[in-house]
C-alpha positions in Angstrom: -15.5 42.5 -4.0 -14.1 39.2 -4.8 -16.0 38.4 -7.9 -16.9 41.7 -10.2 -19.8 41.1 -12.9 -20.6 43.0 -16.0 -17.9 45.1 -16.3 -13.2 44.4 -17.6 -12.0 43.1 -14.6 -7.9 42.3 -14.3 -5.0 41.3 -11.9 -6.6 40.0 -8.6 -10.4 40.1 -10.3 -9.4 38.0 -13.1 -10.5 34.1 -12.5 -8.8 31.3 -14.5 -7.9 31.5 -18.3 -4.3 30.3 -17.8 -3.9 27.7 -21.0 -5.3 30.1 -23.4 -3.2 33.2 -21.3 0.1 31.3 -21.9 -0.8 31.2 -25.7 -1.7 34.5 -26.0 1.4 35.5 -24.0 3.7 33.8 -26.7 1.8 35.4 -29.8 2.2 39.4 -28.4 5.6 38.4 -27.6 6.1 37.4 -31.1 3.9 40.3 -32.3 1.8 37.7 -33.8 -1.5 39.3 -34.5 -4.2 37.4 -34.0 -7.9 37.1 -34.1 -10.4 35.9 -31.0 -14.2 35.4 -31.1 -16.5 34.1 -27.9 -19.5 34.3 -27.0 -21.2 37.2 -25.8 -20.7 37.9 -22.0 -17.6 35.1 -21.9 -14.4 37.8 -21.1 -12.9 38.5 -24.2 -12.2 42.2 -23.7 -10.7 41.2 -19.9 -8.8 38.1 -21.4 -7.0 40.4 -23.7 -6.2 43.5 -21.1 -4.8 41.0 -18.6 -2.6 39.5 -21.6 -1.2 42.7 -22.3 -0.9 43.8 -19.0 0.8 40.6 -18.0 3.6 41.8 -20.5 3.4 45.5 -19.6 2.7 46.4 -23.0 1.1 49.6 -23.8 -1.3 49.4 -26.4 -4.1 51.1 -28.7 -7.8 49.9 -28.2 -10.8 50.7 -29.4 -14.6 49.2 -29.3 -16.1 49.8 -33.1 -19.3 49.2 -30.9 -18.5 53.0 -29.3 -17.5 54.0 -32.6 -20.7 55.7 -34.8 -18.1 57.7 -37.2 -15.3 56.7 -39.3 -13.6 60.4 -38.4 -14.0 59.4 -34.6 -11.7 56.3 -35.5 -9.7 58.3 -37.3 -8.8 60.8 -35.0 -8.1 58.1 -31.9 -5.6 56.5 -33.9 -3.9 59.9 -34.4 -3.5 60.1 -30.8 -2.3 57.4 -30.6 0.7 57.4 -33.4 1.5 61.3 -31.6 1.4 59.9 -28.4 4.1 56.8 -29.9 5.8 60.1 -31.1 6.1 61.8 -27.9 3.2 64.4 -28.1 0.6 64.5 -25.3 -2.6 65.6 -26.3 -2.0 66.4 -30.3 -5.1 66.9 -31.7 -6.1 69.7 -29.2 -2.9 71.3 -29.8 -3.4 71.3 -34.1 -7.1 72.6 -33.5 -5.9 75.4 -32.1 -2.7 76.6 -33.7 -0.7 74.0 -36.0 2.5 76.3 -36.5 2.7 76.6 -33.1 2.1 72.7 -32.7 4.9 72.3 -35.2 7.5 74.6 -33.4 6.9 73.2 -30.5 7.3 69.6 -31.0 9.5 69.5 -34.0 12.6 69.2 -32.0 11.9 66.8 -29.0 9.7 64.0 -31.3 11.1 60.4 -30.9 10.8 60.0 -34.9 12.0 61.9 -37.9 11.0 65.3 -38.6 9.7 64.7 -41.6 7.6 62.1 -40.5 6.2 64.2 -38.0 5.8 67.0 -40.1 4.0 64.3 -42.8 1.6 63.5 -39.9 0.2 67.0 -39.1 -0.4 67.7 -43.2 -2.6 64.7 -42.7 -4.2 65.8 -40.2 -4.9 69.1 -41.3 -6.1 67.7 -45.5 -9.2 68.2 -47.2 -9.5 64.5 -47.8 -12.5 62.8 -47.1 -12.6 60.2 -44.1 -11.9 57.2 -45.9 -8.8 58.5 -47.8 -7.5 59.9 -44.4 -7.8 56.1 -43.3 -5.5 55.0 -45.8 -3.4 57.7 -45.4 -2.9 56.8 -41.6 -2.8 53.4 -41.9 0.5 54.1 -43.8 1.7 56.1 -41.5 1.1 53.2 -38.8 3.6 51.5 -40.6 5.8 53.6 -41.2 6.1 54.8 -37.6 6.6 51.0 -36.4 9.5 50.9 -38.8 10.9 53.9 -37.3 10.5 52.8 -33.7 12.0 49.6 -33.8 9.6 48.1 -31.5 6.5 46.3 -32.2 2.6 48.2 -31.6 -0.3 46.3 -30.5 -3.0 47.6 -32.0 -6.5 46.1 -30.3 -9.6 46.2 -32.3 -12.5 45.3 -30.4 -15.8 44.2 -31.5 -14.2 44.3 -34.6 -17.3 43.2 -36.7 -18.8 46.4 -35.9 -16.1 48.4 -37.6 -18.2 47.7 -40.9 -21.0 50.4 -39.7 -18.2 53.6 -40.0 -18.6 54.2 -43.3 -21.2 53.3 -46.0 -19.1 54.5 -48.9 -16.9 51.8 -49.0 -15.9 48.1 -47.4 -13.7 49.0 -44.5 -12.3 45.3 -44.4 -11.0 45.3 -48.1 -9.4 48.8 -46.9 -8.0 48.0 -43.8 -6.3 44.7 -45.2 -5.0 46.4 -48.3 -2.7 48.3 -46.5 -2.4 47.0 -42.9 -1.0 43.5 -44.7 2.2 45.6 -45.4 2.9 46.1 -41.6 6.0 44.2 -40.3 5.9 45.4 -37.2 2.2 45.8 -35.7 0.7 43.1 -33.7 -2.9 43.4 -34.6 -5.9 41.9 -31.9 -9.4 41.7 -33.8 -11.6 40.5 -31.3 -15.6 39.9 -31.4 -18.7 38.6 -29.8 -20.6 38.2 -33.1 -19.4 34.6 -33.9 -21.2 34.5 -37.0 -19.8 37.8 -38.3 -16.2 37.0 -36.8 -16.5 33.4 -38.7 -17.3 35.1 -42.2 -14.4 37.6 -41.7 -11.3 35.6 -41.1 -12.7 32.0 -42.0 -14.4 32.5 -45.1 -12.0 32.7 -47.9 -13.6 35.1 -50.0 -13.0 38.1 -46.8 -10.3 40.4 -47.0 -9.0 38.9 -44.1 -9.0 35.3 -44.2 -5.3 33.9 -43.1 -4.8 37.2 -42.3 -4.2 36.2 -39.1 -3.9 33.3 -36.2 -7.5 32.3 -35.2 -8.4 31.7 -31.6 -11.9 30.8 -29.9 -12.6 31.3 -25.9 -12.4 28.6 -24.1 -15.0 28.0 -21.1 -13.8 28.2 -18.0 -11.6 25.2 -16.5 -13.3 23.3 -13.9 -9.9 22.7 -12.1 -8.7 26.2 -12.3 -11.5 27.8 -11.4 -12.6 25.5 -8.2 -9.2 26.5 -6.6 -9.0 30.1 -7.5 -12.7 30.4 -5.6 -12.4 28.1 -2.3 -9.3 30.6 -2.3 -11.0 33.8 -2.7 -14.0 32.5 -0.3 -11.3 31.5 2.6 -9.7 35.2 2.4 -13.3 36.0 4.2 -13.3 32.7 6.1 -15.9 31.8 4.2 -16.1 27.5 3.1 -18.2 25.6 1.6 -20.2 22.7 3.3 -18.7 20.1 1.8 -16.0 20.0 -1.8 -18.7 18.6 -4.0 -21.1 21.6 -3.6 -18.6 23.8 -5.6 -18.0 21.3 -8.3 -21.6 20.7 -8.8 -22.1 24.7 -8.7 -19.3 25.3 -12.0 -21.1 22.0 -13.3 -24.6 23.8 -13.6 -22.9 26.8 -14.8 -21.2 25.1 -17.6 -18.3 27.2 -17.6 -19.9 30.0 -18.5 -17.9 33.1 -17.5 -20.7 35.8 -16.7 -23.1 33.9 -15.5 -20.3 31.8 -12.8 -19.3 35.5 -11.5 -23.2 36.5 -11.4 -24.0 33.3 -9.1 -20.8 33.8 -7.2 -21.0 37.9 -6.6 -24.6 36.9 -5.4 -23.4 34.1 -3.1 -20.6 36.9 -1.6 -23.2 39.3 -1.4 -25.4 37.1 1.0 -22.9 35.9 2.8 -21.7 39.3 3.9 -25.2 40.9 4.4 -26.0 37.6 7.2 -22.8 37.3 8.1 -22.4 33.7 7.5 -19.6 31.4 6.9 -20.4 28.2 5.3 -21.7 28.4 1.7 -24.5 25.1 2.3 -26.5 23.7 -1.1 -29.8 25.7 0.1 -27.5 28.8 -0.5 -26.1 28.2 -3.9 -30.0 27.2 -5.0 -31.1 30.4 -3.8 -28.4 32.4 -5.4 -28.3 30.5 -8.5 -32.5 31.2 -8.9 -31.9 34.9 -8.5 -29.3 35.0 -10.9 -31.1 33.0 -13.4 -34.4 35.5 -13.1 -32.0 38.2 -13.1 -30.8 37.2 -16.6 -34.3 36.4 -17.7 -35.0 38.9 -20.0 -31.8 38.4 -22.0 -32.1 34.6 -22.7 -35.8 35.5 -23.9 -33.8 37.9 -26.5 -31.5 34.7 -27.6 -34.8 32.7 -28.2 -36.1 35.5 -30.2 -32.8 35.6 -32.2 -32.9 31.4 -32.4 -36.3 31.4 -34.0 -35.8 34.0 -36.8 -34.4 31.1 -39.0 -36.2 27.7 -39.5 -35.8 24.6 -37.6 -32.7 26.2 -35.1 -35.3 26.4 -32.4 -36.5 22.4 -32.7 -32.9 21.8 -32.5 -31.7 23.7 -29.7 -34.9 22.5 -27.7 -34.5 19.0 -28.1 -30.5 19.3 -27.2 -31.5 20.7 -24.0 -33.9 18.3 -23.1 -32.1 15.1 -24.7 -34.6 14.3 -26.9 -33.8 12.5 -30.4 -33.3 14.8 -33.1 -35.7 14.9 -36.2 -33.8 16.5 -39.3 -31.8 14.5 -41.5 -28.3 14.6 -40.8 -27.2 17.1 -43.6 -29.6 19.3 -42.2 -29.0 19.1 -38.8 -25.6 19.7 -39.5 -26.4 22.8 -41.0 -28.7 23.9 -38.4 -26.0 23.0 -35.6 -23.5 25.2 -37.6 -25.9 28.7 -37.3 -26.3 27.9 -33.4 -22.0 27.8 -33.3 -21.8 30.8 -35.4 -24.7 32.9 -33.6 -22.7 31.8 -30.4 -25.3 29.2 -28.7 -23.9 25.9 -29.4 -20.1 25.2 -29.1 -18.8 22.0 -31.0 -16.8 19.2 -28.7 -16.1 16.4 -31.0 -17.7 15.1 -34.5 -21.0 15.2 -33.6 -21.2 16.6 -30.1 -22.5 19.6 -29.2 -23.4 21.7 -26.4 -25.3 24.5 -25.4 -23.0 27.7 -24.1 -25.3 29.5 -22.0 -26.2 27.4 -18.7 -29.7 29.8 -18.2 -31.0 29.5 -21.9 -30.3 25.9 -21.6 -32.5 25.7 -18.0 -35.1 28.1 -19.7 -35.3 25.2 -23.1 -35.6 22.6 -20.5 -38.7 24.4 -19.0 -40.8 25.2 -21.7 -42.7 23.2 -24.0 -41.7 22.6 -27.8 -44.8 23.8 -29.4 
């Protein structure tokens, strides 16, 4: 398949990204952590694999979206600090006999003894959950220190993290101690623009300057034109003429998800007929089914847009060029909730446009009232 949808693609699968690739490459290599927010749907998650992979750098990553439990969390990072230790498959092991855990890895760890030893009286406490956090936070750092080599440490969907634990603020714990780390290259990445924003840009949050700031990018028009007339010509596949293309990325607005969507569909119909040449009737047909195929989420985004006042006016009359009506404070205000819920993206002082190419058809099609 030459262009996956829905789903962390890397190496060949992976389209574009190089400017923001290149930065990303120089802040892992300086263990640099860093935060990075997009859009829903826009390839965070792949951006940062590929960036990691790119380096050959093994890593610890977890989605607080697939995390319901603050002891879940807990015990994947433990894996993770035995596995930087040398142990395989630790937890198992303590669950079923730690004195025989202890004898058996106590001599051939990569760290010192008593660190080790410190780790598995962790493990095996009475404390509660959140204590345990703290406690292996610490021991993060410590084991960095005793490595000598920088971890990477990937928190994904980071703005879910908040729902492990109702007992206390699991930002204001995690910066507390993770602040103290000299040697830990922490990712926080999330699609929640709004809740991303409030977290490391507001500067009452635990983690504001925590860390570098970085916001995905659309696609590049360039990049991506060449990467797919070469991916279409490893079938023999062309397109009618060069503009088609260019006008295809156009409609799609850079949009990551929904430019592989139209794309996978146009492969898909090219190899079911067996044809070779991608023609404008083609691309309409493909881009349509995509478009009805996404349907049902765009009508989710309009739902979202009208729970606060005046965002849907806005929004409408964007798409469909129309003056605006608010006074400038407001709509400056009302512009600023459609960046942070991940609609609008801001250009230049002033200018504005909307992300998603199918909510912005679906604004142009309906009525205002």
């Amino acid at each position: 398949m030459l262009f996956p949808y829905g789903k962390v693609v890397t190496n060949e699968s992976f389209y574009d990204r190089h400017e923001i690739k290149s930065s990303i490459h120089k802040l892992l290599k300086a263990a640099q952590s860093f935060m990075l927010k997009a859009p829903r749907r826009y390839g965070k998650t792949s951006l940062i694999k590929q960036t990691l992979l790119d380096i050959n750098q093994e890593h610890f990553y977890v989605d607080f979206r697939k995390i319901p439990r603050l002891e879940l969390f807990n015990s994947l990072l433990m894996e993770y600090i035995y596995t930087q230790m040398g142990v395989q498959g630790a937890i198992k092991q303590i669950q079923e006999n730690i004195i025989t855990f202890l004898t058996k890895h106590r001599t051939t760890v990569k760290v010192d003894v008593a660190l080790f030893e410190a780790s598995v009286e962790l493990f095996a406490s009475e404390k509660n959950e959140e204590d345990k956090l703290i406690s292996i936070l610490e021991l993060l750092g410590k084991l960095s220190k005793e490595l000598q080599h920088p971890l990477y440490i990937v928190f994904d969907e980071f703005q879910d993290a908040v729902n492990m634990s109702s007992k206390i603020d699991i930002y204001e714990l995690m910066r507390a101690e993770i602040q103290h780390h000299e040697n830990v290259c922490y990712i926080f990445a999330g699609s929640s623009m709004t809740m991303m924003t409030r977290i490391f840009e507001t500067k009452s949050a635990p983690f504001y300057n925590f860390s570098r700031k970085l916001t995905l990018p659309p696609f590049d028009k360039s990049e991506l034109t060449q990467e797919v007339i070469k991916a279409f010509r490893s079938r023999e596949v062309i397109f009618e003429n060069d503009a088609l293309l260019d006008t295809l990325i156009d409609r799609c607005g850079g949009h990551p998800a929904n430019t592989m969507l139209v794309l996978q569909m146009i492969e898909f119909k090219m190899l079911d007929e067996d044809i070779k040449t991608i023609t404008q009737t083609i691309i309409d047909h493909c881009y349509q089914a995509a478009q009805e195929e996404m349907h049902d989420l765009v009508m989710e985004y309009l739902k979202e847009i009208r729970t606060k006042e005046h965002l849907h006016d806005v929004i409408f009359r964007m798409a469909n060029n129309q003056k605006q009506i608010l006074d400038p404070s407001s709509l400056q205000q009302k512009r600023k909730y459609l960046v942070d819920m991940g609609h609008l993206r801001h250009i230049s002082r002033g200018e504005y446009e909307i992300i998603d190419n199918f909510l912005r058809d679906e604004l142009i099609g309906e009525s205002l009232l």
